[in-house]
C-alpha positions in Angstrom: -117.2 12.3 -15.6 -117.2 9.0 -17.5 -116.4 5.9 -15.9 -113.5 5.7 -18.0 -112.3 9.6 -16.8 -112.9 8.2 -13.1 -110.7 5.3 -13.8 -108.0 7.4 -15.0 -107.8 10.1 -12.6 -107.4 7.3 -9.8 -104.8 6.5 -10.9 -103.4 10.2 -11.2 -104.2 10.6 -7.7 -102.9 7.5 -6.2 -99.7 8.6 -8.3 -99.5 11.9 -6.6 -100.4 10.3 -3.3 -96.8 10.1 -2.5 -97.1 8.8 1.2 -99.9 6.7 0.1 -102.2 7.9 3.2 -104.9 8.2 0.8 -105.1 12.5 0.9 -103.4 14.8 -1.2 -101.8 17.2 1.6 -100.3 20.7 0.5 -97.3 19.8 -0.4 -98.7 17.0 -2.8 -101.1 19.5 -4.4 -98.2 22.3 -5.0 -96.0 19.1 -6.9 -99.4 18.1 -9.4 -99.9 21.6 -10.3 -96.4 22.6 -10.9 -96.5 18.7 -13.3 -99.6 19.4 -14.8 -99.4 23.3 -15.4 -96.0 24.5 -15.1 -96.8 27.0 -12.5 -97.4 27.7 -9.0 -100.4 27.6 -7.3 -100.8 29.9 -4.4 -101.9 29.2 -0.7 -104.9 31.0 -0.8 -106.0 29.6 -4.2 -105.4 26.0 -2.7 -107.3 27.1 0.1 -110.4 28.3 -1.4 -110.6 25.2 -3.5 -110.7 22.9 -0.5 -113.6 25.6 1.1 -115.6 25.1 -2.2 -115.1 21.3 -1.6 -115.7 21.6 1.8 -119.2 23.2 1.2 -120.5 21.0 -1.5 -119.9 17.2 -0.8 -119.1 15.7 2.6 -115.7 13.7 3.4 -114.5 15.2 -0.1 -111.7 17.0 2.7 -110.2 15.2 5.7 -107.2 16.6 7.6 -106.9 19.6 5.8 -105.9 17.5 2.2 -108.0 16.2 -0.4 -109.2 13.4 -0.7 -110.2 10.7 -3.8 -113.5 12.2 -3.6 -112.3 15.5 -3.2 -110.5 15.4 -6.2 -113.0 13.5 -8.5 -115.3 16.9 -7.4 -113.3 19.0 -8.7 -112.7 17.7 -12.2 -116.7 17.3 -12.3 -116.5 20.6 -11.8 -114.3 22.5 -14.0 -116.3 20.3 -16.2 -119.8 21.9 -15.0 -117.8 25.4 -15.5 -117.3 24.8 -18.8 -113.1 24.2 -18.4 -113.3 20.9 -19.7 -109.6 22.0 -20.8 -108.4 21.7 -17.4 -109.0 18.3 -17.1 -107.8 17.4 -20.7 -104.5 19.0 -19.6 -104.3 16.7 -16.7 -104.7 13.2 -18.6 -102.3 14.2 -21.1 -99.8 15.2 -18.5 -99.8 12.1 -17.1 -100.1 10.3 -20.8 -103.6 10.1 -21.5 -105.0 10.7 -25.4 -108.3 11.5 -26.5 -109.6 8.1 -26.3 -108.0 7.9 -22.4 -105.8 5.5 -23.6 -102.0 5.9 -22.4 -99.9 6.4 -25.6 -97.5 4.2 -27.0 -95.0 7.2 -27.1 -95.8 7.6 -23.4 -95.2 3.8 -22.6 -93.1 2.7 -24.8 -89.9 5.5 -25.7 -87.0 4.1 -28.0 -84.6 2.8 -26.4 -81.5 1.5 -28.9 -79.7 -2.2 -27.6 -77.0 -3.5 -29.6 -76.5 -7.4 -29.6 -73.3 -7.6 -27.0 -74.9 -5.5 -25.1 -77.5 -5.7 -22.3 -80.2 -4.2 -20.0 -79.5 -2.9 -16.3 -81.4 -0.3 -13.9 -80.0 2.9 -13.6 -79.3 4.3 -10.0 -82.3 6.4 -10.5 -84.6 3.4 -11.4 -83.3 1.6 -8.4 -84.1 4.9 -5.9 -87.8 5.2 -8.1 -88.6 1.4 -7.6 -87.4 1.6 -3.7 -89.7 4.7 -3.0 -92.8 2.8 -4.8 -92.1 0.1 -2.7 -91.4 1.7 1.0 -94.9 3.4 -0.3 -96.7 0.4 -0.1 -94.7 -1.4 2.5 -97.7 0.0 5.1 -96.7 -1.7 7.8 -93.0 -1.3 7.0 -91.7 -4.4 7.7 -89.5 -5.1 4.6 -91.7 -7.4 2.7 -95.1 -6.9 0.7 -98.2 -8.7 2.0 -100.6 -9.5 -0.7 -102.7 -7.0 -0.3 -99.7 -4.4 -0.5 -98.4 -5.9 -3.8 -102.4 -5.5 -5.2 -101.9 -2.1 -4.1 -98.5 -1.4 -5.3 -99.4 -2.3 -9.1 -103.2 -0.8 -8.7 -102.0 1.7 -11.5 -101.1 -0.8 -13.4 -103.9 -2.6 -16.3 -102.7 -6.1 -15.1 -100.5 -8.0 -12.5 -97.2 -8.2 -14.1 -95.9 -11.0 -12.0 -97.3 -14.2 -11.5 -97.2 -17.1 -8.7 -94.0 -18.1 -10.0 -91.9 -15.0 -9.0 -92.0 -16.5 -5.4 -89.9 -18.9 -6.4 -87.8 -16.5 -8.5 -86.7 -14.2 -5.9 -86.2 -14.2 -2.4 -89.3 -14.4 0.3 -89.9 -14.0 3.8 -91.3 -17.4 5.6 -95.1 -16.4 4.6 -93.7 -16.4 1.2 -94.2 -12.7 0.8 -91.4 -11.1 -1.1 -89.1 -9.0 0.5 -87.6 -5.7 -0.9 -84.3 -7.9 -1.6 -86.5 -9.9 -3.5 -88.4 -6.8 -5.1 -85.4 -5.5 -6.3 -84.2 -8.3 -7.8 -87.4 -9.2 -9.8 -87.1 -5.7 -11.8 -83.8 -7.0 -12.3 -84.4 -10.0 -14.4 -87.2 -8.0 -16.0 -85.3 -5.4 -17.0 -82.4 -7.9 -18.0 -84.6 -10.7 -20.3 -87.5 -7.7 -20.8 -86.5 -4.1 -20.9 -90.0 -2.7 -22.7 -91.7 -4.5 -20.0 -90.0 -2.6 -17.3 -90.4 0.7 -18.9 -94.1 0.0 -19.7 -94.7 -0.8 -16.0 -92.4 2.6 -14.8 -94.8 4.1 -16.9 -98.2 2.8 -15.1 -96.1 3.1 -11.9 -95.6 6.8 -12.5 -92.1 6.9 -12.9 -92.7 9.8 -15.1 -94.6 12.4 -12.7 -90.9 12.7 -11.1 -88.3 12.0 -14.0 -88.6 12.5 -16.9 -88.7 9.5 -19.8 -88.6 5.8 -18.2 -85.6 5.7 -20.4 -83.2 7.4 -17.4 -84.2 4.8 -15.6 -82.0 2.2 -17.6 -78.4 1.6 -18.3 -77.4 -0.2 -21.5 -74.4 -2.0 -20.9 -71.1 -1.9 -23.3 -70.7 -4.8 -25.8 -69.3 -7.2 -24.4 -66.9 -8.1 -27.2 -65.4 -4.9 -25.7 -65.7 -5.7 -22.0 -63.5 -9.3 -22.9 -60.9 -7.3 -25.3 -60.6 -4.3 -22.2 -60.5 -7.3 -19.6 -63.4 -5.3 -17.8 -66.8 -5.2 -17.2 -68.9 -2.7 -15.5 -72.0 -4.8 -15.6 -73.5 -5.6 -12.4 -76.0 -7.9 -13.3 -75.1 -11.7 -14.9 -76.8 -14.7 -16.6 -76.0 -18.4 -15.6 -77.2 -21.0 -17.7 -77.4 -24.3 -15.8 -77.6 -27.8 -18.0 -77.5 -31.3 -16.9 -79.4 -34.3 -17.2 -82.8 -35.2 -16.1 -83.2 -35.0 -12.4 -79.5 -33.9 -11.4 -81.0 -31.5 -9.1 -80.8 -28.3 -11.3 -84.1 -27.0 -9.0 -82.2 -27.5 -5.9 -79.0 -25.7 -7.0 -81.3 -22.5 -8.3 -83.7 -22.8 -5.1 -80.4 -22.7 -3.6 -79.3 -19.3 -5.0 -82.7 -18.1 -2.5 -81.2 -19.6 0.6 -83.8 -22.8 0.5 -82.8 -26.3 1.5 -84.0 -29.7 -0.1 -86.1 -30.2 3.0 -87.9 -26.8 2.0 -88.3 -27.1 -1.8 -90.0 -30.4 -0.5 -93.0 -27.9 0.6 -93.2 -26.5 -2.7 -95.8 -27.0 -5.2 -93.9 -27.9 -8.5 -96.5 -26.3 -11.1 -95.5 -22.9 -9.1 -91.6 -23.5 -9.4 -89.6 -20.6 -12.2 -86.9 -21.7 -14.7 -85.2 -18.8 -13.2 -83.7 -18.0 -9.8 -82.0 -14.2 -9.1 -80.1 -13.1 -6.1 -77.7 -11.1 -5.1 -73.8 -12.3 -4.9 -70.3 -10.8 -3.6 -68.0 -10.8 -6.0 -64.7 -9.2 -4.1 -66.5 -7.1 -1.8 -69.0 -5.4 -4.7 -72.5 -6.5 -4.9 -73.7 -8.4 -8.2 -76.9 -9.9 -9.2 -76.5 -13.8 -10.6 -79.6 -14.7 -12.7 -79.5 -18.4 -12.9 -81.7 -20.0 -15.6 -82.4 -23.5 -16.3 -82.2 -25.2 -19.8 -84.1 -27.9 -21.0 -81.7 -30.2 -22.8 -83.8 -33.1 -22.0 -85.8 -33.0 -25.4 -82.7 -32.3 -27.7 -79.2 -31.4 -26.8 -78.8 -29.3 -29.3 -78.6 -24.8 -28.0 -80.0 -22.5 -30.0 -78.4 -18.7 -29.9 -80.7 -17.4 -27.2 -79.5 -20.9 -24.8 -75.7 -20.2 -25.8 -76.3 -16.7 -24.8 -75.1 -16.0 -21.1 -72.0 -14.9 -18.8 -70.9 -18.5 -17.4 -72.7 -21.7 -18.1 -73.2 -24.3 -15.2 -72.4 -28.1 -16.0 -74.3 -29.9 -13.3 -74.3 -33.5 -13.2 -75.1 -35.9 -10.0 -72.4 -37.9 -8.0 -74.5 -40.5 -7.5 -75.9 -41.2 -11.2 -72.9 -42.9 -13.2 -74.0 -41.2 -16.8 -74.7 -38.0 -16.0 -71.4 -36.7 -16.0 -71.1 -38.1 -19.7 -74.1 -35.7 -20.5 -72.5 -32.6 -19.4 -68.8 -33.3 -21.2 -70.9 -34.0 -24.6 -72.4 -30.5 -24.0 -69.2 -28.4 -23.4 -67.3 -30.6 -26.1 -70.3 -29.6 -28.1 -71.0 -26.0 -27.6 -68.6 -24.2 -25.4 -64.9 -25.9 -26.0 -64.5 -22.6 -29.1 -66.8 -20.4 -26.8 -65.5 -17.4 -24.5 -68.2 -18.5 -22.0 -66.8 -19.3 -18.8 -67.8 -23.1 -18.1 -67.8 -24.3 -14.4 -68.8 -28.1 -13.9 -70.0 -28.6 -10.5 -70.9 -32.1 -8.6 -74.2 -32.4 -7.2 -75.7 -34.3 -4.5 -72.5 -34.5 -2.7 -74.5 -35.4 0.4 -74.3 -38.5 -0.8 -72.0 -41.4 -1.7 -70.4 -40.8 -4.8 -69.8 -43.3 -7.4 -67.2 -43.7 -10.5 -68.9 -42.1 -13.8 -68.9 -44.2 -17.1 -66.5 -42.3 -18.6 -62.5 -42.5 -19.4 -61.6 -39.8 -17.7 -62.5 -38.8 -13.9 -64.3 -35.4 -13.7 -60.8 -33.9 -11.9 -58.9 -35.2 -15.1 -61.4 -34.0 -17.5 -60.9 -30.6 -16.3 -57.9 -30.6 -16.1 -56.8 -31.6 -19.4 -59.1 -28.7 -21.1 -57.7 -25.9 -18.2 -61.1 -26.1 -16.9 -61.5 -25.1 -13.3 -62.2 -28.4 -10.5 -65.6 -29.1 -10.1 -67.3 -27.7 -7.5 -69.2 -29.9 -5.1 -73.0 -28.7 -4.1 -75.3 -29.9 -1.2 -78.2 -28.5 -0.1 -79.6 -31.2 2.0 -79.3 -29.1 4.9 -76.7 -26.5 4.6 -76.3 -25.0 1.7 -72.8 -24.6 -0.1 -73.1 -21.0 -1.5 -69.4 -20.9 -2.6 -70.9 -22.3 -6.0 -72.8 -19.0 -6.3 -69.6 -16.9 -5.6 -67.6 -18.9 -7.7 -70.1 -18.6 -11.0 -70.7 -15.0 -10.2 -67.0 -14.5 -10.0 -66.4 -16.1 -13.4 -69.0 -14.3 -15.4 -67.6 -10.8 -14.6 -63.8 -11.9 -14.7 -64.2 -14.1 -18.1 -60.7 -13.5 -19.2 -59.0 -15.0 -16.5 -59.8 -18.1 -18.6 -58.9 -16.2 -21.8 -55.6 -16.2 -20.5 -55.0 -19.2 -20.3 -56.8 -20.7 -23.6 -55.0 -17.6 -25.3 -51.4 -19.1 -24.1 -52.0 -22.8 -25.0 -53.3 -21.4 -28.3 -49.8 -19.5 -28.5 -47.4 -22.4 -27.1 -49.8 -24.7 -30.1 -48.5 -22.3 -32.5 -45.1 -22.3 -31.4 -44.8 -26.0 -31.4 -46.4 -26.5 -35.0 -44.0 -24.0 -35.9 -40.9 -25.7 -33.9 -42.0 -29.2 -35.8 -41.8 -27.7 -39.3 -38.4 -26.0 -39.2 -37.4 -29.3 -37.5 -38.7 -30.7 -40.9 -37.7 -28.5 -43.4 -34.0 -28.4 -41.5 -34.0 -32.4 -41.5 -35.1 -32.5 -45.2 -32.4 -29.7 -46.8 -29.9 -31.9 -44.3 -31.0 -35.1 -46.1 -30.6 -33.1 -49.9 -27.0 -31.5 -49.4 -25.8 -35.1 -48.1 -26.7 -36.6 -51.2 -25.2 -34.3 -52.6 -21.8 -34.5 -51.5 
């Protein structure tokens, strides 16, 4: 066997491995055979392969299963026997081509996205990504240890996820992510990067028990549909929050994970995520709320991919006098046309507030453009999650604000309309008294 053939039946076995107790038992054996060759493989077959391994190499058998050394004898020996085919079938099964590369075919199947729409898990990619984890999750206590989240992506080429995603999802107090936060990780992926989540099903082995990564994900209905029906089955929504610099848009998405100014103190900034993801509960169903962080600082000016999300967050500080000016230029400038839900909310409201240089009082503001009231966030101490509710709420009811905008538009019309006839109907009054 070449290194390169060792390498990639490792990870075949640790795929079959399904209790990840390092043997292939029976049951494990009866599953690769039936994957690999389409047809069963009889006890006392199985049997006089693990005598044959028994009598040639020690520890290549332990408990009555194979083990990884077990297993790499065997392909060494179909190999020595002249059945180099066996093995062949065996990579290709689980994606391998002649070069031992995994094809692109293999990790990357089409998968059509229209522009309204967008990416979610499936049911079946949520059960898949659960088993992987409780897999690795050795000493079961709901979270993934370093060492267990090495392990769980040892199939993988790389480590998809970075130092960052501890401050992307939620973590126990060791910082270790939790399945919660697990979950919600392929979540965002699968949202901002669907090819990277089916790549990484693929290494994962999604495929040895489905079929195509591509059950695994649901693509949601435009959402120009979803607004005209009033309706959304999407269970997974983008927040993009803007303010000015140092309003506290950190705090309000280390927030979304349950952590406190006092805790985010602890944090090393270089390690801190533009993105926070949690779940919400938005009348009794369970939602995820991505909440993503926009730099407006350089120019405050949104390009497509900033303007494109379920409900935007106008954060500004109760204490800084501008910064409420800031977020009124943005949703005069980019979401007073838009259907995007827009929720202003007050930060820092552990603190004394003062007046904001501007005509209007953030109330009166909106109010006048049927806005909702600005929601006040602290997060000193307790954190006020009603923020999260309330922007969760908003992105998967966005026409309760349709609604109203749609009326106003309609009473508009009807008054332009009144003011005419009242002209017309003063002018022909003004022509038949001259007249007479």
């Amino acid at each position: 066997l070449t290194p390169l053939c060792k390498k990639a039946l490792t990870r075949v076995f640790k795929i079959c491995d399904l209790d990840n107790d390092h043997l292939l038992n029976d049951d494990e054996v009866h599953l690769f055979q039936r994957k690999c060759f389409n047809a069963p493989l009889h006890q006392q077959a199985l049997d006089d392969v693990k005598s044959i391994v028994k009598r040639n190499i020690t520890d290549g058998v332990k408990d009555n299963a194979l083990t990884l050394k077990g297993f790499l004898f065997l392909h060494t020996l179909f190999i020595q026997r002249g059945r180099h085919e066996t093995t062949w079938t065996v990579m290709r099964a689980f994606g391998y081509d002649d070069r031992l590369q995994l094809t692109r075919d293999f990790l990357y199947p089409k998968i059509m996205v229209g522009s309204g729409s967008t990416t979610e898990l499936t049911l079946q990619g949520i059960q898949f990504l659960k088993m992987v984890f409780n897999k690795y999750d050795e000493d079961s206590d709901g979270c993934l240890s370093p060492p267990e989240l090495q392990n769980l992506f040892s199939t993988c080429p790389v480590m998809p996820w970075g130092q960052d995603v501890n401050n992307t999802v939620c973590t126990n107090p060791n910082g270790w992510i939790t399945s919660q936060g697990y979950l919600a990780q392929w979540a965002l992926t699968t949202l901002l990067d669907v090819p990277r989540t089916i790549e990484f099903l693929a290494y994962l082995g999604y495929q040895y028990l489905h079929d195509s990564q591509v059950s695994a994900i649901q693509v949601t209905r435009d959402k120009k549909i979803d607004l005209d029906k009033k309706h959304t089955s999407r269970n997974v929504f983008r927040c993009h929050v803007l303010g000015a610099k140092s309003v506290g848009k950190t705090s309000l998405l280390q927030g979304h994970l349950g952590r406190n100014l006092r805790y985010l103190a602890t944090l090393e900034k270089e390690h801190l995520s533009t993105f926070t993801i949690n779940t919400v509960q938005v009348y009794g169903q369970e939602k995820y709320l991505m909440l993503h962080e926009v730099d407006v600082v350089v120019s405050d000016m949104l390009n497509p991919t900033e303007m494109n999300c379920d409900v935007a967050c106008l954060l500004y500080d109760v204490t800084n006098p501008r910064s409420f000016e800031f977020c009124t230029k943005m949703y005069l400038k980019h979401f007073i046309d838009s259907r995007i839900p827009v929720l202003f909310v007050a930060g820092k409201t552990e603190y004394p507030a003062v007046r904001q240089d501007f005509e209007m009082t953030p109330a009166q503001f909106c109010q006048k453009f049927k806005l909702p009231p600005p929601e006040d966030f602290a997060c000193l101490d307790k954190i006020n999650k009603d923020v999260y509710i309330k922007l969760a709420t908003m992105a998967a009811y966005p026409h309760v604000r349709d609604v109203v905008l749609q009326n106003d538009r309609l009473f508009m019309k009807i008054g332009v309309g009144l003011a005419m006839a009242s002209v017309f109907g003063f002018i022909v009054y003004r022509i038949t008294k001259a007249l007479r």
